[in-house]
C-alpha positions as CSV (number, residue, x, y, z in Angstrom):
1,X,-20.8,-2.7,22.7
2,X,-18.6,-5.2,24.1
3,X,-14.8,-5.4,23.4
4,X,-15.2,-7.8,20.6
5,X,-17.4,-5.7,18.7
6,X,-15.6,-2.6,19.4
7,X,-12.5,-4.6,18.1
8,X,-14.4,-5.2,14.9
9,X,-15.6,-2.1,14.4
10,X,-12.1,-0.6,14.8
11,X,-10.6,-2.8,12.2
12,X,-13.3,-2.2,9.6
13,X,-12.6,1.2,10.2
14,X,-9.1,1.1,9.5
15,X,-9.5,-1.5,6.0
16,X,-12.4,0.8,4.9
17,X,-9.8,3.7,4.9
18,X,-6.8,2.1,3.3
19,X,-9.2,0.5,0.6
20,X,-10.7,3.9,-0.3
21,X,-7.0,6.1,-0.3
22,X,-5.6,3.0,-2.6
23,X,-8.4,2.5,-4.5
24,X,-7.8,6.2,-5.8
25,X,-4.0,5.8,-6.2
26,X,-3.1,4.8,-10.3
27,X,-0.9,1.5,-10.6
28,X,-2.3,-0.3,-7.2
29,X,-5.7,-3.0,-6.9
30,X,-6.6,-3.3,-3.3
31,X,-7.2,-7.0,-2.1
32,X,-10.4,-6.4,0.2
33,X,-9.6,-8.5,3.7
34,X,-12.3,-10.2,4.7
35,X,-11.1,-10.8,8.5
36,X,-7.5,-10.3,10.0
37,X,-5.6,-7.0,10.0
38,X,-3.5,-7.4,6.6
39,X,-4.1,-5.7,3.4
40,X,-2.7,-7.1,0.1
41,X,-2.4,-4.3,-3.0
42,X,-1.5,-5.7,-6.3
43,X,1.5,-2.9,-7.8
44,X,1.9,-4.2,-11.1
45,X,0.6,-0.8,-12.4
46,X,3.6,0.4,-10.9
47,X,6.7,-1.8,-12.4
48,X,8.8,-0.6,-14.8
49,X,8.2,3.1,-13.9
50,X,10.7,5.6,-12.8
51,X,11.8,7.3,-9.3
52,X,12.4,10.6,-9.0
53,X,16.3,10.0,-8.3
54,X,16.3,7.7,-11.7
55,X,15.8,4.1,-10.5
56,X,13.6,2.0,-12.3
57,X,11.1,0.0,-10.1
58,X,11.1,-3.0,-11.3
59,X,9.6,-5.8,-8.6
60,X,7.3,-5.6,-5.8
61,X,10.4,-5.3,-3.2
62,X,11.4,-2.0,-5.2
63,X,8.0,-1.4,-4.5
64,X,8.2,-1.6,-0.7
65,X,11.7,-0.1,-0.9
66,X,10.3,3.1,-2.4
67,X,7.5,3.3,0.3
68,X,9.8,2.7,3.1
69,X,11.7,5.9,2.1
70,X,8.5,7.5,1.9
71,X,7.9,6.7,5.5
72,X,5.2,3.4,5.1
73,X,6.6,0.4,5.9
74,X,5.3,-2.9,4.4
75,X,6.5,-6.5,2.9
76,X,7.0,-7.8,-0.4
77,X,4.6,-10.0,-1.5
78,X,7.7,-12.3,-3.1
79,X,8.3,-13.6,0.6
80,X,5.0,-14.9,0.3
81,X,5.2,-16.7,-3.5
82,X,2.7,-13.7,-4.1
83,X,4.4,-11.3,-6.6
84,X,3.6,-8.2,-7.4
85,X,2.1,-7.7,-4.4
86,X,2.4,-6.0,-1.0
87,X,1.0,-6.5,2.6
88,X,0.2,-3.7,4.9
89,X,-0.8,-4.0,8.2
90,X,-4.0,-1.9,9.6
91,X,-3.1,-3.0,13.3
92,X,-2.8,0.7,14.2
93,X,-4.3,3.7,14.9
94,X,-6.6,4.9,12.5
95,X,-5.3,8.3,11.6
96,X,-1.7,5.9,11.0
97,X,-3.5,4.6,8.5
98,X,-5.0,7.5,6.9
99,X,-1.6,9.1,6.8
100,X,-0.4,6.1,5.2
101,X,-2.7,6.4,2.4
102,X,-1.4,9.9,1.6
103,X,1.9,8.7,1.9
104,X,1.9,6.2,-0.6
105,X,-0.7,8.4,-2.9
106,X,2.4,10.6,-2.9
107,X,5.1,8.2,-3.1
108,X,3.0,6.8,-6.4
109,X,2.4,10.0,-8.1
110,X,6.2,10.8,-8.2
111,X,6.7,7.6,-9.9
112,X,7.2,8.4,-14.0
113,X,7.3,6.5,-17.1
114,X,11.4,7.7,-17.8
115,X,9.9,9.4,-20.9
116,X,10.3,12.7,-21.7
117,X,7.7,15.1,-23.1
């Protein structure tokens, strides 16, 4: 296999592994790339829920702010005209990515409706 290919290969890799740990997360709709190294998740499931320290998300930015904490960095999809959305980057190691996925699994399942049961 030449470089090219391998190249390919690598980055399919990579999207097929973000797709499938966002895919299962509640709140997020993965944008499937069809070329490049950039994944775009639609987080409107997510706005006007609740952090654990009491914050109310409320924009795709709060979004990204609440990952970055959780130790996955990405961009807003407002400094694109494309809210509520956000862009990850697969142009890393594959078990980066995989760890990603868990990370923001996590970050999203602590997110609560601010009711009280």
């Amino acid at each position: 296999m030449g470089f090219l290919a391998e190249q390919v290969a690598a980055y399919r890799q990579r999207r097929d592994v973000l797709v499938a740990a966002l895919g299962q997360v509640a709140g997020l709709e993965v944008l499937v790339p069809q070329g490049g190294f950039f994944v775009f998740v639609r987080c409107a499931g997510l706005l006007g829920r609740y952090r654990p320290d009491g914050q109310r998300v409320n924009s795709d930015a709060d979004v990204v702010a609440w990952l970055l904490e959780s130790g996955v960095a990405g961009v807003a999809g407002s400094a694109y005209g494309l809210s509520p959305w956000f862009r990850l980057s697969i142009a890393t190691a594959t078990d980066t990515v995989r760890e990603a996925g868990r990370r923001i699994a996590r970050a999203c399942a602590q997110l609560h409706s601010g009711e009280t049961t």
